[in-house]
N, C-alpha and C positions, 0 to 999 in steps of 0.2 A: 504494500500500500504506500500510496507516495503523500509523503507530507510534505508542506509548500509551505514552511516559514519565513523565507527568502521575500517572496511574493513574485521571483520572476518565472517558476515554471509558468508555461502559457494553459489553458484550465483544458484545452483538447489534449496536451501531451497528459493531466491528471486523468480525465474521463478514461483515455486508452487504458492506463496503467491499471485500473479502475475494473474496467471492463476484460483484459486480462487476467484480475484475481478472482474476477467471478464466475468464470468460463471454465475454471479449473473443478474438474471432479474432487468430491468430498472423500477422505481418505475413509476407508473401511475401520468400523470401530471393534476392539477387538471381543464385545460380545458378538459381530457378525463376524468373524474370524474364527473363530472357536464354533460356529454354528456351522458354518461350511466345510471345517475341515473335518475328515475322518478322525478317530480318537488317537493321540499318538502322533496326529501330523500336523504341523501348522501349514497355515497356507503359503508360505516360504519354504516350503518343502522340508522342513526339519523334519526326522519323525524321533518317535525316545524307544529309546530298546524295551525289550518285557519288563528287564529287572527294574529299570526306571520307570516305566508304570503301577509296578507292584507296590516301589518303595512310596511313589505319588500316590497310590490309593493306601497306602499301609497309613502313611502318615493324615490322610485327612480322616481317618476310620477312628483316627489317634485324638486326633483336635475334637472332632466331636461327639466322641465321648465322654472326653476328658479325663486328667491324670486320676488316677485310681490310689487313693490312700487309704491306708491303715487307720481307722480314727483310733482306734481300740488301742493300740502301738503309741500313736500321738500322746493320746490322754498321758498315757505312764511315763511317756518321758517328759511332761508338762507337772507331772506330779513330784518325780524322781529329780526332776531340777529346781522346783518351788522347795522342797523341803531337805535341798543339798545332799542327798543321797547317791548322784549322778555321777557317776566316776570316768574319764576320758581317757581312751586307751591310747596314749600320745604314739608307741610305737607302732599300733595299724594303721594310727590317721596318719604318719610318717611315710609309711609303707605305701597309703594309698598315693599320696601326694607325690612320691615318687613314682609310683606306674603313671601316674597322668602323667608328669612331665616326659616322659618317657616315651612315650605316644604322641605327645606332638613333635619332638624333634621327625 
C-alpha cells in the first residue's frame, strides 16, 4: 500500500498501487489448509512419518486428559512436611540430577 506523505506521488500512480493490492488472491488460512490436506500432509507437501503421528496423537490424548496425580501420595507428603517428618534423600536427588544432566549433553 502506498502512503503519500510527501504529497508528490500523483493520486493515478496511488489508485494503481491501490488497485494492485487488491487484485491479489487472499492467502489460504491455515484452518483451510488443514481441511484440504490429507492427515499427515500439509498442502506444501510435507507429510510426518507414522511414528510422528503416533507421538502427535499420543501427546494431544495426553493434554486432554490431563496429568494424572496421586492425590492420596500428595496429601502424605503435605502432611509429612507440615509436621517435619519428611526426610530428603540428598544422594538419589544427586543421583537423579546427574542422569539428567547427563542426557542432555
Amino acid at each position: 500500500m502506498v502512503i503519500d506523505i510527501t504529497g508528490l506521488t500523483s493520486s493515478s500512480q496511488a489508485a494503481n498501487s491501490r488497485a494492485k493490492v487488491s487484485n491479489q488472491p487472499a492467502p489460504e488460512s491455515k484452518a483451510q489448509q488443514s481441511s484440504t490436506a490429507p492427515q499427515g500432509t500439509l498442502s506444501s507437501g510435507v507429510s510426518f512419518s507414522d511414528a510422528a503421528q503416533a507421538i502427535q496423537k499420543s501427546v494431544g490424548q495426553a493434554v486432554s486428559e490431563g496429568p494424572s496425580v496421586n492425590e492420596q501420595k500428595v496429601a502424605e507428603l503435605k502432611a509429612a512436611i507440615d509436621n517435619g517428618s519428611y526426610q530428603i534423600n540428598y544422594e538419589s536427588t544427586a543421583r537423579g540430577l546427574l542422569q539428567l544432566e547427563s542426557m542432555l549433553d
